[in-house]
C-alpha atoms as a printed R data frame, in Angstrom:
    type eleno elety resid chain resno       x       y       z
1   ATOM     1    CA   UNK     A     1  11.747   4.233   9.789
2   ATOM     2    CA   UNK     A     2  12.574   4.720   6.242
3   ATOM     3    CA   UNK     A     3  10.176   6.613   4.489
4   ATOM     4    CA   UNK     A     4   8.876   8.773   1.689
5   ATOM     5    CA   UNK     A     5   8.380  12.832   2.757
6   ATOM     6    CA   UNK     A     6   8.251  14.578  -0.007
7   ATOM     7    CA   UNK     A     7   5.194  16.526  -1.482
8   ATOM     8    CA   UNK     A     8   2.336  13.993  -2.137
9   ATOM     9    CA   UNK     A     9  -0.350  16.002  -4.198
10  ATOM    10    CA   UNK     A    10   2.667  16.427  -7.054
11  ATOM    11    CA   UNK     A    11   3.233  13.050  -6.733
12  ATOM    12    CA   UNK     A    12  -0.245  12.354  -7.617
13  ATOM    13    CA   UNK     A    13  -1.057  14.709 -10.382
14  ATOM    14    CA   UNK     A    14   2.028  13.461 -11.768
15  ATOM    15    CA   UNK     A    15   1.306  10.304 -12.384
16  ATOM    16    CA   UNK     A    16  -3.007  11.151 -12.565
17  ATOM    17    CA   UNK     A    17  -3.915   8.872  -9.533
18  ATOM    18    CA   UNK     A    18  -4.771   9.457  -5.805
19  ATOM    19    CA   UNK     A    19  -2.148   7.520  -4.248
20  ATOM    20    CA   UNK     A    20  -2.264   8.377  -1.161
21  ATOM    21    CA   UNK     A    21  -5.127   8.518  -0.547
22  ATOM    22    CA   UNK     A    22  -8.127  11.098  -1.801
23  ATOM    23    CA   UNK     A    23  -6.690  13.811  -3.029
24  ATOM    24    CA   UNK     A    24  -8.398  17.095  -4.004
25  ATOM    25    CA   UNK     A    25  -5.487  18.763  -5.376
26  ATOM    26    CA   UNK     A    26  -6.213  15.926  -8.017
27  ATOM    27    CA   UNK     A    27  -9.774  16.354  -8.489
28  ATOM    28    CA   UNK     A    28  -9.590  20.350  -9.107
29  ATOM    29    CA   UNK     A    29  -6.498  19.940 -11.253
30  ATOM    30    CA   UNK     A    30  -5.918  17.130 -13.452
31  ATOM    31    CA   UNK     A    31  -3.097  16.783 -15.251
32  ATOM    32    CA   UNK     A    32   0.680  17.191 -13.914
33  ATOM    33    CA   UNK     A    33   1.987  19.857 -11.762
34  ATOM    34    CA   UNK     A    34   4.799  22.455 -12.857
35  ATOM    35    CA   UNK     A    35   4.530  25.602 -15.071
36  ATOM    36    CA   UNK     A    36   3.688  23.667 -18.050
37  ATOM    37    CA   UNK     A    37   1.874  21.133 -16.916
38  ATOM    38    CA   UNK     A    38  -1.060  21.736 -18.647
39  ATOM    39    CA   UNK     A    39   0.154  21.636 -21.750
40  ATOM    40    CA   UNK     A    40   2.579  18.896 -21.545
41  ATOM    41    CA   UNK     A    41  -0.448  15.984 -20.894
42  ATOM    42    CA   UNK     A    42  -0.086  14.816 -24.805
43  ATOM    43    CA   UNK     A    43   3.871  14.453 -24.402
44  ATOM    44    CA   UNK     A    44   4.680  10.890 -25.860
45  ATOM    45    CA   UNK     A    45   6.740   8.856 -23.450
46  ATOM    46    CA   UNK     A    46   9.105   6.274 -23.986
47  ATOM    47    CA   UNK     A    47   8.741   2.219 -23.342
48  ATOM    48    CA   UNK     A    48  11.782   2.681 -20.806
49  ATOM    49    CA   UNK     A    49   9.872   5.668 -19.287
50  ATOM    50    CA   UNK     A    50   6.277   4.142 -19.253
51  ATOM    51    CA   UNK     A    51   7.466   0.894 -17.188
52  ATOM    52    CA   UNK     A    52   9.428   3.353 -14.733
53  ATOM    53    CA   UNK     A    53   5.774   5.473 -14.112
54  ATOM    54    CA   UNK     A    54   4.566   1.813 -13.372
55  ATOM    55    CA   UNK     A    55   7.042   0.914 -10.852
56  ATOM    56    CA   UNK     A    56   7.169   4.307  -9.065
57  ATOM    57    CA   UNK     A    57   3.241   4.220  -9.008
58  ATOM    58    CA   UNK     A    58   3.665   1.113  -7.111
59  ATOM    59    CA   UNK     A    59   6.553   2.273  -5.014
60  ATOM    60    CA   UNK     A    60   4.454   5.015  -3.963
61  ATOM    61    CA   UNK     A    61   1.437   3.547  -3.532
62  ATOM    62    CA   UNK     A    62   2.501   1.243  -0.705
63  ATOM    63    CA   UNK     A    63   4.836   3.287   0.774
64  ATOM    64    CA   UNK     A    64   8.257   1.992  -0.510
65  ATOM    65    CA   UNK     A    65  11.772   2.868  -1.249
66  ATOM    66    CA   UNK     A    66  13.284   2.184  -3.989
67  ATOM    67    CA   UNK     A    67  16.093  -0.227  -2.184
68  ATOM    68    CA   UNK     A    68  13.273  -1.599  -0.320
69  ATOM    69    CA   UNK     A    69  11.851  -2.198  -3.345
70  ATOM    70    CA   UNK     A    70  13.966  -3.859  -5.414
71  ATOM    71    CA   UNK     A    71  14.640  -6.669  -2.230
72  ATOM    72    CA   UNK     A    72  10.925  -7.392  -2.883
73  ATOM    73    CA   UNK     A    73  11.311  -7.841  -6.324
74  ATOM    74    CA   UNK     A    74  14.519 -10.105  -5.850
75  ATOM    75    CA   UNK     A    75  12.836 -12.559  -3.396
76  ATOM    76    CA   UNK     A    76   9.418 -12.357  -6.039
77  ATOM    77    CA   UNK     A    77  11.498 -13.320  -8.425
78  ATOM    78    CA   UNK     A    78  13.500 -16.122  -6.652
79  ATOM    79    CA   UNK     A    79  10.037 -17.834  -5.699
80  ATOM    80    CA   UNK     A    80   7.842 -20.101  -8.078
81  ATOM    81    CA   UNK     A    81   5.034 -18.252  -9.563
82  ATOM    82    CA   UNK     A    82   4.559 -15.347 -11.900
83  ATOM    83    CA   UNK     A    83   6.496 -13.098 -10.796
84  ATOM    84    CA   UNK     A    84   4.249  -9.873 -11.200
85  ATOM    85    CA   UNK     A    85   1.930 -11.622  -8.922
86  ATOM    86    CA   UNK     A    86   4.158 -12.531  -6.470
87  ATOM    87    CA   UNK     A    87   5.702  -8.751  -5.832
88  ATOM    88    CA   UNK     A    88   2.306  -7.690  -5.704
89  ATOM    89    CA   UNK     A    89   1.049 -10.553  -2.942
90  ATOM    90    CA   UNK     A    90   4.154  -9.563  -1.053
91  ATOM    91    CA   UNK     A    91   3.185  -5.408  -1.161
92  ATOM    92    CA   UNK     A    92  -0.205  -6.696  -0.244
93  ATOM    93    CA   UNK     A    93   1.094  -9.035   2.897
94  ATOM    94    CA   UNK     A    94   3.048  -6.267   4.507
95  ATOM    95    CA   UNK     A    95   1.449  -5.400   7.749
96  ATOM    96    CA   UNK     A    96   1.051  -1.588   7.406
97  ATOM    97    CA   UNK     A    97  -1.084  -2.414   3.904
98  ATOM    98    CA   UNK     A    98  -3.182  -5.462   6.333
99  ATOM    99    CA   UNK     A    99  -4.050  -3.029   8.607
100 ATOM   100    CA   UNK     A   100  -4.875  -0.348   6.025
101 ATOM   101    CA   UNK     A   101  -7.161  -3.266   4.620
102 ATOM   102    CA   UNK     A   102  -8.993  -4.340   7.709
103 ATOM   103    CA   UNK     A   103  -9.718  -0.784   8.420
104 ATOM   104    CA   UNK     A   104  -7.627   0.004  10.831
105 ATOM   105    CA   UNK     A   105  -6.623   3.195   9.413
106 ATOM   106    CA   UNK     A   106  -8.577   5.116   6.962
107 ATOM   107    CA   UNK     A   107  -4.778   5.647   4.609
108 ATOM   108    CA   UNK     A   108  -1.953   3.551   4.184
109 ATOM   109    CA   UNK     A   109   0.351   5.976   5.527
110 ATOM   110    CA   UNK     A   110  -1.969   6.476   8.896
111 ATOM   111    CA   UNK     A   111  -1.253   2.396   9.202
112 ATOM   112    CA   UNK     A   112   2.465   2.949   8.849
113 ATOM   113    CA   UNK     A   113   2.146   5.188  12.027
114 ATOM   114    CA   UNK     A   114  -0.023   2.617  13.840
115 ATOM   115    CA   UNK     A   115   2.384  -0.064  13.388
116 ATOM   116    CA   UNK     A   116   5.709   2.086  14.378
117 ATOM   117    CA   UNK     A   117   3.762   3.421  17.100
118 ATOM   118    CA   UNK     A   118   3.373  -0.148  18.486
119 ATOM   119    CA   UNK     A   119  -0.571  -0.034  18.595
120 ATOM   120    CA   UNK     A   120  -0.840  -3.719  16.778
121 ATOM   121    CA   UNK     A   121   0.168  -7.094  17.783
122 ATOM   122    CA   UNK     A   122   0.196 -10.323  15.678
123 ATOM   123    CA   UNK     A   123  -0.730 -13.242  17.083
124 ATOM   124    CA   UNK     A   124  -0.485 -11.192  20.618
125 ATOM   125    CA   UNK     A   125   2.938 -10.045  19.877
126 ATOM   126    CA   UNK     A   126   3.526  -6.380  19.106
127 ATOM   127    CA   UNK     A   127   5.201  -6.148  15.997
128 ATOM   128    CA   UNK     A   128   6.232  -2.437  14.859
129 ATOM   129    CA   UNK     A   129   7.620  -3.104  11.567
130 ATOM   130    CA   UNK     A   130   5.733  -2.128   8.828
131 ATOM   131    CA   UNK     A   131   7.240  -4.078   6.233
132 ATOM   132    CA   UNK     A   132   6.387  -7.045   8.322
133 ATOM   133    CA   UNK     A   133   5.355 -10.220   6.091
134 ATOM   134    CA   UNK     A   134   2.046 -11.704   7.249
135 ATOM   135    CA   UNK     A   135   1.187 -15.271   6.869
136 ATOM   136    CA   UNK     A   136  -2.440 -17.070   6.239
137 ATOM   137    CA   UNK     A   137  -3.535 -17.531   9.850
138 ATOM   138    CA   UNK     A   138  -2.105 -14.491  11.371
139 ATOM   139    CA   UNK     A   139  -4.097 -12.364  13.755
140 ATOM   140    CA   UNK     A   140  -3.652  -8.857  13.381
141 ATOM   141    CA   UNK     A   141  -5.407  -6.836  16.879
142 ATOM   142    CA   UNK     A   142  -5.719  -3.607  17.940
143 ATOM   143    CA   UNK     A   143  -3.112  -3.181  20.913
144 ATOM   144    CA   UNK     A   144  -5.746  -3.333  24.269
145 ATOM   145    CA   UNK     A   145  -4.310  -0.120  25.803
146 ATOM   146    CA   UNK     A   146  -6.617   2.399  25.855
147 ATOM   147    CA   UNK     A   147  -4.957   4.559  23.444
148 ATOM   148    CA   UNK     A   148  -4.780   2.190  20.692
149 ATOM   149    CA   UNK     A   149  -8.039   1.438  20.800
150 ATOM   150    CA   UNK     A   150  -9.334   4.514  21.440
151 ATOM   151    CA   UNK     A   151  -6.954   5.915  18.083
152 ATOM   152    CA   UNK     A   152  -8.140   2.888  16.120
153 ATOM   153    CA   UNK     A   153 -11.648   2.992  17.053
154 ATOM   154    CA   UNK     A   154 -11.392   6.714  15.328
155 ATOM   155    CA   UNK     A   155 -10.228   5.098  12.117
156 ATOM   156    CA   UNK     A   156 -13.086   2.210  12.154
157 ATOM   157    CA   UNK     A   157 -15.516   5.170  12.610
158 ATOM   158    CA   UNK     A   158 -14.124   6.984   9.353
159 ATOM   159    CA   UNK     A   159 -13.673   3.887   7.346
160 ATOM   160    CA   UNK     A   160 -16.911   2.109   8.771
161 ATOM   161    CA   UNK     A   161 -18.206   2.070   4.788
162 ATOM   162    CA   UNK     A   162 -15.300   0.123   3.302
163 ATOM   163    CA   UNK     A   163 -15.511  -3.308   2.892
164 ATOM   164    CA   UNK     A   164 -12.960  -5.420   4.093
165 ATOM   165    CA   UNK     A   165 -10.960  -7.568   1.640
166 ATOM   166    CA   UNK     A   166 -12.381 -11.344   0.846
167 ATOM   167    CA   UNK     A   167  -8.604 -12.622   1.618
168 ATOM   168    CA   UNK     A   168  -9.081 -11.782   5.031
169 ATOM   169    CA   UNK     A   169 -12.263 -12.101   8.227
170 ATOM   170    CA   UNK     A   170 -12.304  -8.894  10.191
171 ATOM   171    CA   UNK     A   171 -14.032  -8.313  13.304
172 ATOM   172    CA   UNK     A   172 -14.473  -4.791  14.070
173 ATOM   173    CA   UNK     A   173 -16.172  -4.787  17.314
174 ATOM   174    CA   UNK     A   174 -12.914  -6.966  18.544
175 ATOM   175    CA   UNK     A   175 -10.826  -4.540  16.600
176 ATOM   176    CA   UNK     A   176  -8.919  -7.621  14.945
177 ATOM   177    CA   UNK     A   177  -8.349  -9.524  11.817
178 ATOM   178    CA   UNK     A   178  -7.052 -12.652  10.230
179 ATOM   179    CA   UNK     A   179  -5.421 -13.196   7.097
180 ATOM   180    CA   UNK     A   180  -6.916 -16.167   5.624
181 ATOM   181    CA   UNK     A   181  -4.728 -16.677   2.215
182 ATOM   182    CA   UNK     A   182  -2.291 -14.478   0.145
183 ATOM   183    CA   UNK     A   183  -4.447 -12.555  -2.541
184 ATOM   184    CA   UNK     A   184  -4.899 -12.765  -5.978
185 ATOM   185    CA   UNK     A   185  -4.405 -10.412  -8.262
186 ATOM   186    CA   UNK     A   186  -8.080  -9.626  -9.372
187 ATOM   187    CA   UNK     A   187  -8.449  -8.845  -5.618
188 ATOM   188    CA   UNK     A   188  -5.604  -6.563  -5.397
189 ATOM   189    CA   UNK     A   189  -6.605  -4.528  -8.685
190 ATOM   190    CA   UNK     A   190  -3.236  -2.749  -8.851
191 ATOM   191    CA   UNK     A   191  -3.205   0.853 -10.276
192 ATOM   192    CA   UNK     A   192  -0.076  -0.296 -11.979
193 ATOM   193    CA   UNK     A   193   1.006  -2.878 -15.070
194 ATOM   194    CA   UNK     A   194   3.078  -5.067 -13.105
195 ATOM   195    CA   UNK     A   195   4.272  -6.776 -16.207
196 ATOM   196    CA   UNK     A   196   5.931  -3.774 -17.109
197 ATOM   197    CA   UNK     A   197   8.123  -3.503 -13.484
198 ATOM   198    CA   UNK     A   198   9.232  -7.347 -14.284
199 ATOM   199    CA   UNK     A   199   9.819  -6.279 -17.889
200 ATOM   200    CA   UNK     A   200  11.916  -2.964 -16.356
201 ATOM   201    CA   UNK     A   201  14.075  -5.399 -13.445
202 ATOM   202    CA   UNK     A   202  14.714  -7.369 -16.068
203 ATOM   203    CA   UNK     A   203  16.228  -5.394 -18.242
């Protein structure tokens, strides 16, 4: 399973959001890491270099590669629609990010584990790949063996005060979901400029 392990509180005060998750290396120092940090939070940065923050803070934030990536941006691009959009429906749509929104794990990285751990089926199937595309009308459950639900049930208790996304119907006693539609992008509210990452590809 391909994925990032490097330091994640640098990555975040680098780029001055919590993505990962909350992050209190963030909240007790603001601005970006490294002997000089401090001082370099006024450094001007070029139109090249702004659109690449915006693409690595969306690389990050869900979790992917940068080869990974780009195939995502390819088949956005090869699709009808704005293409901005579309990437970020397809981030959205990957089952690690589903199960992070339903509430199955309190981070997106603790749904990542879920899924490679084969503790959720769709539609009854176990699926362990977290890049997995999900479709209106899938079903997304808890695995019934008492250590999925019993590790999931953990997660529901810590994220019992988020609200579940209006793209999807969760039941939470059940320990299941459905994905009614592909979001839009005013329910996503993406901590990056997508425009820019087209603008960047398309260089």
């Amino acid at each position: 399973m391909a994925r990032y392990t490097g330091p994640r509180e640098k990555i975040a005060r680098r780029f001055g959001v919590a993505l990962f998750g909350p992050s209190k290396a963030l909240e007790l120092r603001n601005f970006p890491p490294g002997q000089h940090g401090a001082r370099n939070t006024r450094r001007k940065t070029s139109e090249y270099g702004t659109a690449l923050i915006e693409k690595q803070k969306l690389r990050f934030q869900y979790g992917v590669l940068e080869k990974q990536f780009r195939r995502f941006f390819a088949e956005a691009q090869r699709r009808k629609g704005v293409t901005g959009e579309i990437l970020l429906q397809m981030l959205e749509l990957r089952l690690d990010n589903v199960c992070y929104r339903m509430g199955f794990a309190n981070t997106r990285f603790a749904s990542r584990q879920l899924v490679a751990h084969r503790h959720i089926t769709v539609n009854g199937k176990v699926v362990n790949i977290a890049s997995y595309q999900c479709k209106a009308g899938d079903v997304v459950s808890v695995k019934a063996a008492p250590r999925s639900q019993q590790l999931v049930g953990k997660f529901l208790e810590m994220t019992a005060g988020s609200p579940s996304a209006d793209w999807m119907t969760v039941d939470r006693d059940a320990m299941k979901g459905t994905v009614n539609r592909a979001p839009v992008r005013e329910e996503i509210a993406p901590i990056a400029n997508e425009q820019l990452v087209v603008e960047l590809y398309s260089r």
